[in-house]
N, C-alpha and C positions, 0 to 999 in steps of 0.2 A: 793476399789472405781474404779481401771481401771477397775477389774473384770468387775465391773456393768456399767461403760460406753462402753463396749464392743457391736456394735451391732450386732443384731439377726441376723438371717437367714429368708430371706423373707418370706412371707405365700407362696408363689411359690414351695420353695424348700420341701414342705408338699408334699404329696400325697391328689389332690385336684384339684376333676375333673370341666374344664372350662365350664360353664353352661350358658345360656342365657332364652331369656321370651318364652313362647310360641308365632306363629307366629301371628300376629293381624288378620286375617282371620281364625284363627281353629278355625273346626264346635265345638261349643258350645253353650249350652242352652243362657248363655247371650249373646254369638255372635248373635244367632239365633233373641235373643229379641231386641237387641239393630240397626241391620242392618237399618230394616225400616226406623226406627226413626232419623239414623244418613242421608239416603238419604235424609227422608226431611227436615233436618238441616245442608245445606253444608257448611263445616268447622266449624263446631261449636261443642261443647261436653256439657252434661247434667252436672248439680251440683244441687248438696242441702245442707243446710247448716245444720250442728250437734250441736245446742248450747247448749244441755241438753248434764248432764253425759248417763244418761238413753238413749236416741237416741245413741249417741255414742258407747255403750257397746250394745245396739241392732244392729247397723250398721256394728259393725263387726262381731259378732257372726251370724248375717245374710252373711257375705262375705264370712267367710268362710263355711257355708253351700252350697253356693251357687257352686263353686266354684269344677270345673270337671277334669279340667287337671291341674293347676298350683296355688299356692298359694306362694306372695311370702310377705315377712314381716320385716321390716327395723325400728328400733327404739333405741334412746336413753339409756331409761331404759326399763325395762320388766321386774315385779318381777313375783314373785310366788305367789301372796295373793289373795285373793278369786276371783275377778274379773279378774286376772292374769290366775288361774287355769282353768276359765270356758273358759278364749280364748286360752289356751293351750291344755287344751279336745276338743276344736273345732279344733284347725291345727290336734291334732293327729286323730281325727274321719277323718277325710279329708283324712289322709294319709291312712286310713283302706281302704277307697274307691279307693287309687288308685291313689289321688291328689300330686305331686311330691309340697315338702314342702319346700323353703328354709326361712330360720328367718337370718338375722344378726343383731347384737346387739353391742353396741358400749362397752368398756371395763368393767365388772361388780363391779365396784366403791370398788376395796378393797374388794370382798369377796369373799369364796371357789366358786365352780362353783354349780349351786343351782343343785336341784337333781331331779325335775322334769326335766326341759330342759337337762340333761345329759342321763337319761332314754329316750326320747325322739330322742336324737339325736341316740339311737341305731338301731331305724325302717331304713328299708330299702328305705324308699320314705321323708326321714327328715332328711336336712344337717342341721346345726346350722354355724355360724361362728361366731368368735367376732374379731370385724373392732378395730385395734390398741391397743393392750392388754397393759395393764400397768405390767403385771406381767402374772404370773399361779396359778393353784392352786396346781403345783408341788414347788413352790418359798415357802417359809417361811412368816410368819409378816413380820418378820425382813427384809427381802431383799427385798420386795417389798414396803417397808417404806424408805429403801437405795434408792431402784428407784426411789421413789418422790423427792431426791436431786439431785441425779446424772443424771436422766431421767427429767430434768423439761420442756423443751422444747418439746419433745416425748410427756410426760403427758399432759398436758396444752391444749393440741390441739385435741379435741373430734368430733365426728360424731354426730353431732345434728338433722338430718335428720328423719323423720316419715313418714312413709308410711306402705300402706298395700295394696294387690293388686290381684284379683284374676282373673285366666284367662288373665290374660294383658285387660279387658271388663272393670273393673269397679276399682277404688281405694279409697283408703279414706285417705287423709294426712291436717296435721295441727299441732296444738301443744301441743295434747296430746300423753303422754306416755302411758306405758301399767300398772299402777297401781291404786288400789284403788280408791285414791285420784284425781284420773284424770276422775271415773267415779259415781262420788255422794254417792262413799261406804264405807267413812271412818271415822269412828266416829270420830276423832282428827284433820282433816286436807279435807278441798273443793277447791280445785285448779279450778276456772274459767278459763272456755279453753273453743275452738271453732275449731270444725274440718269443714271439707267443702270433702262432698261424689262426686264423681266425677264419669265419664261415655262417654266413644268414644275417638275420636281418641287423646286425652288431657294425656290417661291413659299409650297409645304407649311411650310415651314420659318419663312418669313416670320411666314406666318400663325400658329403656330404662338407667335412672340416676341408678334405683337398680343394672342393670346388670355392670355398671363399679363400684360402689361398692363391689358388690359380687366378680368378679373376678379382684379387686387390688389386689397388693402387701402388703397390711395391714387387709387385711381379712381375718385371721387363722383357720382352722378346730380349732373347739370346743375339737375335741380328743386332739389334740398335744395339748391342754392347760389344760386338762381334769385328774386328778389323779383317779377317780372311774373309776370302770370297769363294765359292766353289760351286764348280758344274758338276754336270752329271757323269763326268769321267771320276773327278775326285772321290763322289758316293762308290762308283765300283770299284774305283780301288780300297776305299773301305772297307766295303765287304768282301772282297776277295782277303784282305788282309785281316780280317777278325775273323773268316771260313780259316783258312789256315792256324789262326791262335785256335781256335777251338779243337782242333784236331790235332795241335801238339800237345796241349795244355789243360785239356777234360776230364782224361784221365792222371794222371798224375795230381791231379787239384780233387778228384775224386767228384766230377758233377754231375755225374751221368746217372747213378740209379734210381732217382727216384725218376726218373723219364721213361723206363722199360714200360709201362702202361700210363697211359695218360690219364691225365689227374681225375678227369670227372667219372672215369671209369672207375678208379680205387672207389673213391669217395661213394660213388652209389653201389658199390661191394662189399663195404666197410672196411678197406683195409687201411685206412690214414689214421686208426687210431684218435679219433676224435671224441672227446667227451662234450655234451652235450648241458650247458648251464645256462644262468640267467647271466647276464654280463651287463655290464655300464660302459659306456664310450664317454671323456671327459678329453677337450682340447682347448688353449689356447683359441681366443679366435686373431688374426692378425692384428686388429685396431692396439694393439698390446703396443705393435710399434710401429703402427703407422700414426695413432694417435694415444702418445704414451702418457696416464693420467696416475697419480699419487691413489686415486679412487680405484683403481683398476685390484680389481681380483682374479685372483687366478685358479678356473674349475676344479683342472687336476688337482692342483695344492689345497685348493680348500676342501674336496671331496676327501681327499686322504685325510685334510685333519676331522672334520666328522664322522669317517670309521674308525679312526685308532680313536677315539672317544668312549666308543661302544665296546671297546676290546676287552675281555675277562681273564685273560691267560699267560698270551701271546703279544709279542713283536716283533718280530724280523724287520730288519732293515739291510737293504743290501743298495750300499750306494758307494760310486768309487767316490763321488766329489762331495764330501759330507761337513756343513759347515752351519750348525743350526741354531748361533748366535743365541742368545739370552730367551728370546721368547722358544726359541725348541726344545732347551735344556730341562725351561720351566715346565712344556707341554709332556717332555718324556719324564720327568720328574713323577708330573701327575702321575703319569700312568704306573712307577716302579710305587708312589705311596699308597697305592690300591690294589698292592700283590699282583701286578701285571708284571712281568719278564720283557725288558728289554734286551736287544742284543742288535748291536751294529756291526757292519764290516766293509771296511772300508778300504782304502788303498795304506800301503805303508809309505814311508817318506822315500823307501827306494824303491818302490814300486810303480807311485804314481807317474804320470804322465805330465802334471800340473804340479808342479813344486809352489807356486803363486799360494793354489787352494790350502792344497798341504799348510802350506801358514796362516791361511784364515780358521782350519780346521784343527790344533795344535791347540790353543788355547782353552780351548773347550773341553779338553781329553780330562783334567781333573776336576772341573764342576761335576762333567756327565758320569763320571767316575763315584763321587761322592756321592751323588745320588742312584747307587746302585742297578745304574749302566751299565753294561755288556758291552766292552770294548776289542775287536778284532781285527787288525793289520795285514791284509793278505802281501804274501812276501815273494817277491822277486825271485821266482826259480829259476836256474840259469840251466839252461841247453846242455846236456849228457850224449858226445856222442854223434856221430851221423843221423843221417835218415830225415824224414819229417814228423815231425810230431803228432803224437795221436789229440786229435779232436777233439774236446770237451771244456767244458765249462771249464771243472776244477782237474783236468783228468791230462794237462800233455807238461812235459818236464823241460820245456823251450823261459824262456824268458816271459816274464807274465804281467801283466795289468789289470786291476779289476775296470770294466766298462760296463757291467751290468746294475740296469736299474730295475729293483721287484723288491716289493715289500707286505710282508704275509701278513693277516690279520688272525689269528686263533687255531691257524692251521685249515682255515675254514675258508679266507678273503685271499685274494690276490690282487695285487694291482702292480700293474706293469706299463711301461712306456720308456720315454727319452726322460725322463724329468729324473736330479738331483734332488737329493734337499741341502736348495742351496738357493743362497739368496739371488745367482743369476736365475736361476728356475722358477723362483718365485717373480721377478721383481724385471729382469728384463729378456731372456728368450721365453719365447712362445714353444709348447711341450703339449705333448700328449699323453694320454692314461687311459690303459684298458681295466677295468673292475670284474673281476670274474667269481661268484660265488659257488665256488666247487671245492670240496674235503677232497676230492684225487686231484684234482690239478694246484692246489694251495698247498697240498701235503707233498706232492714233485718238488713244486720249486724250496718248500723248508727243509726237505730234504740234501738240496743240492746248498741250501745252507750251509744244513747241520755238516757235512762234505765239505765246504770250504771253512770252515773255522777250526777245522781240524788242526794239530800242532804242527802236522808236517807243512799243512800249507799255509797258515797265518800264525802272526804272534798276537798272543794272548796280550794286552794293556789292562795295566793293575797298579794300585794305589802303592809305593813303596812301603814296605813294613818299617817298624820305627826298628829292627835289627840291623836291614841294610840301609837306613840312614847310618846309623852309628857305623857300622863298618866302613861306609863309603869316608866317614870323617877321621876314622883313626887310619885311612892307607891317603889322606890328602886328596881323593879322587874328586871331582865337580860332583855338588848332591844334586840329585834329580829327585823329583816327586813321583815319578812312574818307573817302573819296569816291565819289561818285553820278556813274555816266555813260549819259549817254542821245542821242536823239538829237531835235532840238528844227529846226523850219523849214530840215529839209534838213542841220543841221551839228549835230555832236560837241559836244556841252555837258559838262563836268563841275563836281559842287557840290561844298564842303567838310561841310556842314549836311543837315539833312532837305531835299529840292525841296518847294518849293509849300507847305511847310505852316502857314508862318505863326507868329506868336508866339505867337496864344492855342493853337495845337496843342503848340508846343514847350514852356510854360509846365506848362501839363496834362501832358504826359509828365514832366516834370522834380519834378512834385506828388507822381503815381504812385509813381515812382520811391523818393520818400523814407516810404510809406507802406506796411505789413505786412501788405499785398492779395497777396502773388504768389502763393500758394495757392490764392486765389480766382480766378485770370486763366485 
């Protein structure tokens, strides 16, 4: 056990060369496209918002084509599986061209290091790093199972950060990861997410958050953590074997269209649909966990609660992992006793993905309630049927999760990124936040709200009337303080209980519940 509380040796003492973005003025096709555009929009940057899986899995696989001298790529998770493989054929085609590649990836949750990205990392124009390793894939089960006891503070504190970014020109961050499930391709599991494409000088800034990323003290070469070894047969069989995925698997995944013209050509034509505003960039800076302080504030978090301060109207909140403890209730409180409209929506108990949170977030449901909170459940649609599901935020009828993080200020403010409101967001991952002030793109995303709080697709949470107490007591039923109402085959359904979620989900919430995780949620 001392063994394993012994710490490491910084990503420092690696052989691991100091790297930064390219300079915001290199001539490039999107520099070239985007100059114009940015004179006559002073201080302002282009966005568009990604709320299909489909746009999203086109918007990057268009970035990285696009994309001349730099690609760099920051994420959570990044598996390997189909949609993983075809944005993985597309960094390395980049790197064939000549595009200097960097990906960092935050610890790979417990497993060998996969063997695409290991192949990958052997080209000469493609670093990999992974930001705060929980172990290696020279470690054992065993001793990286030790780690999660003896390492829990190290562990606990993750890089929740997304972004991707080519040329320092254009980026795209939000809250999706790089799998599957984050892009409308997975038979089992539709993670509802919402990226937001971004463009000018908003992206400098971006870049900017990856470069002290990439070059902390917790950002390791992929080798030194890496037990395969590989020549330069292994890289060609890589890419012969991702040229092949791509060409089964493109179409059917639907990744191709937005590639029929290349990017910088749309963009200086106008056809990307880009609205042009003032925006804020708000990140995490690593020291969060590399050096984790009681003092530490956190931008994104505290920029959001200084604009929902200013708010006259409005509140949207769209968060699956929503758990806003005493001082949040008190903060949206303020804002319903000042004729401000709140409205959350969140994951329901059979929806969620995190049954843990779901029990940090349960207790909270009748303060925020009493305080005339806006409560909304989005609800586990289950799969109708063959085929694949159509694309969209609130719009395919497959099995669902909400994963999107945006929260609208007046119909006016947006702000979007990886960040919950939740105490891990606040207090131990590092997150990001784009701030966009635009009436069309703030009135999009409250739109796709106003769309998901619908009956068909979430249950309404409400304060039980004193009727259905009483009735619940005269048929013996368990009294509940809330009721769920939705609308189910055409007619008005209301529950006493969690809908759909079963005992082993209610069981687990009620474990959570009794257990000294809320910190950790």
């Amino acid at each position: 056990m001392l063994a394993a509380c012994a710490s490491r040796p910084p990503a420092s003492s690696f052989e691991r060369p100091v790297s930064h973005a390219l300079p915001a003025t290199a001539e490039t096709p999107l520099y070239t496209a985007l100059a114009p555009l940015e004179a006559a929009h002073p201080d302002q940057s282009a966005v568009r918002l990604l709320p299909s899986g489909t746009d999203a899995l086109q918007a990057r696989i268009a970035l990285a084509r696009a994309a001349t001298k730099t690609l760099d790529m920051q994420y959570y998770i990044a598996e390997e599986d189909n949609t993983g493989k075809l944005l993985l054929g597309a960094a390395l085609y980049a790197a064939d061209r000549g595009v200097r590649v960097r990906m960092l990836v935050d610890d790979l949750n417990f497993k060998d290091i996969d063997r695409i990205m290991a192949a990958l990392n052997s080209h000469d124009k493609i670093e990999i790093r992974v930001f705060n390793p929980f172990g290696s894939a020279q470690e054992s089960f065993a001793k990286r199972t030790q780690n999660l006891f003896t390492k829990i503070g190290q562990f606990t504190r993750r890089m929740h950060n997304k972004s991707m970014i080519a040329d320092n020109q254009i980026a795209i961050v939000g809250g999706r990861n790089l799998g599957d499930e984050y892009f409308s391709a997975s038979a089992t599991l539709q993670f509802r997410d919402l990226d937001v494409f971004a463009a000018g000088p908003v992206t400098h800034r971006i870049s900017d958050s990856f470069d002290d990323y990439w070059n902390s003290s917790l950002a390791y070469p992929l080798r030194a953590l890496n037990k395969q070894k590989f020549d330069p047969a292994d890289l060609d069989t890589t890419r012969d074997d991702l040229r092949a995925h791509w060409r089964k698997n493109a179409d059917p995944l639907n990744a191709k269209p937005l590639n029929k013209t290349p990017l910088a050509q749309q963009i200086a034509q106008g056809e990307m649909g880009l609205v042009w505003a003032r925006t804020e960039f708000e990140a995490d800076s690593p020291s969060k966990i590399e050096h984790p302080s009681d003092d530490y504030k956190s931008p994104p978090m505290e920029r959001l609660g200084e604009l929902i301060k200013d708010a006259h109207s409005e509140f949207q909140i769209l968060s699956p992992y929503f758990v806003p403890h005493d001082v949040g209730v008190k903060a949206l409180a303020a804002l319903t006793g000042r004729g401000v409209r709140v409205a959350v929506l969140t994951n329901s108990l059979a929806a969620t993905d995190a049954v843990a949170v779901q029990a940090g977030y349960a207790p909270y449901r009748v303060p925020l309630l009493k305080n005339g909170v806006e409560l909304y459940e989005f609800k586990p649609i289950q799969a109708e049927g063959e085929g694949r599901p159509r694309a969209g935020l609130f719009g395919s009828e497959s099995r669902a999760s909400l994963h999107a993080k945006a929260y609208v200020i007046d119909r006016s403010i947006l702000v979007i990124g990886s960040m919950n409101l939740d105490p891990r967001s606040a207090l131990l991952n590092t997150e990001l936040a784009l701030v966009i002030y635009s009436k069309p793109v703030a009135g999009e995303a409250a739109s796709l709200f106003d769309h998901g709080i619908r009956p068909q697709a979430s249950y309404r949470v409400e304060l039980a009337s004193q009727e259905v107490l009483a009735q619940l007591r005269s048929t013996g039923s368990p009294l509940s303080p809330l009721v769920w109402t939705t609308e189910e085959n055409g007619g008005i359904v209301t529950y006493n209980f969690d809908p759909q979620a079963g005992l082993y989900r209610n069981a687990l919430t009620g474990l959570f519940t009794l257990l000294p995780v809320d910190e950790q949620l």
